[in-house]
N, C-alpha and C positions, 0 to 999 in steps of 0.2 A: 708253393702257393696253394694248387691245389690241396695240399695234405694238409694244410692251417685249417680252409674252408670246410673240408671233412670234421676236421676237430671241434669245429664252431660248430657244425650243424647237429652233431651229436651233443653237443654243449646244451644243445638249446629243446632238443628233443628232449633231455636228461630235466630240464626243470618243466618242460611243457608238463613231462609223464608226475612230476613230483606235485605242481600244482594240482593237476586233476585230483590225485591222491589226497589233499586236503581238505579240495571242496569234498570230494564224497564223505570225507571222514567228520566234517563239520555240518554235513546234511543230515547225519545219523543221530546226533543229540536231538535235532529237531523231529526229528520222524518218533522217537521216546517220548519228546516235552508229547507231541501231538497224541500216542499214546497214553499217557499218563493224564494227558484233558481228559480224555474220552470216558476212561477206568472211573475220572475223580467225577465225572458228569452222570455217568451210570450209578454209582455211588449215592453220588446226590438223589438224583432222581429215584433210586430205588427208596433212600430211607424218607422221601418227602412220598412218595407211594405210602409205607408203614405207617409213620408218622399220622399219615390221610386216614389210613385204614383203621388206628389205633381212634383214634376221635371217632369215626364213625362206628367203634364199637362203645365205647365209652356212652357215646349220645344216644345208640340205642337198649343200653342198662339203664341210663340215665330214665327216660320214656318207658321203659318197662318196671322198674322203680314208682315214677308216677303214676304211670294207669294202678299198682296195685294199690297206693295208695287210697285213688280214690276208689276203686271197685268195693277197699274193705269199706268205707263209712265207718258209719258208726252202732255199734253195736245196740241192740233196743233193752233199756234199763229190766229191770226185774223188778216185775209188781210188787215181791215182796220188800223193794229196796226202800217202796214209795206208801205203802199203806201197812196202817196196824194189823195184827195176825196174832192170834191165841195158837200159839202151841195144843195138838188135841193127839189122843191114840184111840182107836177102834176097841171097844168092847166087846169079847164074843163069849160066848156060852158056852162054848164046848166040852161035855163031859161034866155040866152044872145044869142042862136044860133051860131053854130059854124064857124069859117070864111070860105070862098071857100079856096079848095086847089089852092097851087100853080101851076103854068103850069109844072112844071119841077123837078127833082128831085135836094136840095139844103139844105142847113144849113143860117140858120137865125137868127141873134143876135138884138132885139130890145133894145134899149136905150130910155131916154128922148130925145135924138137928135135926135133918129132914130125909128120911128113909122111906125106900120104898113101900108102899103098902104091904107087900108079899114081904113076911118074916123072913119067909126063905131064902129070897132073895135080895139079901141085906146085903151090902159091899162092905168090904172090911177094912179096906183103907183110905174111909171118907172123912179120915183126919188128917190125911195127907193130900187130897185130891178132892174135885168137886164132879160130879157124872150128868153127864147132862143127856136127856132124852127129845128126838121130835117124832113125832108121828102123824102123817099127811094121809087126807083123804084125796090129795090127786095122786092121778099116777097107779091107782090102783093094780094091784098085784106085780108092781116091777119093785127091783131092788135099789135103792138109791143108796152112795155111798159119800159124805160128807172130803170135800180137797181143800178145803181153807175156811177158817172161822172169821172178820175180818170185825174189827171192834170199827166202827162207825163214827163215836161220838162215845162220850160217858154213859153214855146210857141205851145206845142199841148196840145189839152185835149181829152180825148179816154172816148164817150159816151158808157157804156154799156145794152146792151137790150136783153130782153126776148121775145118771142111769147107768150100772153098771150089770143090772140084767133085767129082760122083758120077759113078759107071759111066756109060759112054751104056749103053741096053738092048740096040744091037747086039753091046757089047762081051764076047767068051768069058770066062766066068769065070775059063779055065783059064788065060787069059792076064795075070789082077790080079798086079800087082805090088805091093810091098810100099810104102807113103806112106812120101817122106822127104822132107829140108828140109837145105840149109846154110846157118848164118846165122851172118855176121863179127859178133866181141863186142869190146870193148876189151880187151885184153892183158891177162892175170892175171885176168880177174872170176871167169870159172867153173873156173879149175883147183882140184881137188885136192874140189871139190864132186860129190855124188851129184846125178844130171840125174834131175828125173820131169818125165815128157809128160801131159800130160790134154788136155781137150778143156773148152769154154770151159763146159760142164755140169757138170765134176768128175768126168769120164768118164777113170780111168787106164788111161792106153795099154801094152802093153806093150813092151817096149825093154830085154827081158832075153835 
């Protein structure tokens, strides 16, 4: 009898030790699933970070995109886009001597009709071109240099000039000469038009 009871109590010990053995073994998937949350949560939470980060980079290309936009504006048109302009080239003497001034201050249009008084200084291709002269009593002894012709209407053309050099201070007053310019135009633009001179301020010269 005793020796049954022994055999029963190891009987029983034998499945107590087996159960344990199952829960621990069936506690182990879940301690995994619990890892595998954690991993797939980190996961998440890492690419909803990026994700975040990706838009806030986005949004601020986006913002720096617009501010350049409007910083550029708009560019300011070009005068010459909006008003008439005579094509002109500067005239110079060099190695021809240059003609005497006129006695007076005036505006002078040479043609092939219409030649300078000085034989000598005829121009030889005012069958191709017209030369146009101004000569101002203001401004005395500085050098004026003609930036744009600008035809006004049919019948005026509004010379535009710079200072492009003053008196030296050695220089005797009594020796200023009057500011002139000749500048070749294309054939026929400014005939039969009234010339005004100014100065690139709206400073009218006179050239009467």
């Amino acid at each position: 009898m005793k020796h049954f009871r022994y055999i029963l109590f190891l009987t029983f010990a034998l499945m107590l030790t087996a159960c344990g053995e199952g829960e621990e073994t069936a506690s182990e998937p879940n301690d995994s699933d619990e890892t595998k949350e954690e991993t797939d949560s980190e996961e998440a939470s890492t690419e909803s970070e990026g994700t975040t980060q990706e838009d806030e980079e986005d949004n601020a290309t986006n913002e720096d995109d617009t501010n350049e936009e409007n910083t550029e504006g708009v560019a300011p048109s070009d005068p010459d886009d909006t008003i008439d302009t005579v094509d002109f080239q500067r005239v110079t003497w060099i190695g021809y001597g240059y003609p005497d001034r006129q006695p007076e201050a005036g505006v002078w249009l040479y043609t092939e009709d219409n030649q300078p008084d000085d034989d000598d200084k005829e121009f030889d291709d005012l069958d191709q071109q017209d030369v146009l002269l101004y000569q101002t009593d203001d401004y005395m002894g500085h050098e004026l240099r003609a930036q744009q012709i600008v035809l006004e209407d049919d019948d005026t053309a509004r010379v535009i000039v710079d200072i492009h050099r003053e008196p030296h201070e050695s220089d005797d007053e009594e020796d200023y000469e009057m500011p002139r310019q000749y500048l070749s135009v294309e054939k026929d633009e400014l005939r039969d038009k009234e010339i005004i001179v100014e100065t690139e301020d709206g400073d009218t010269l006179n050239v009467q």
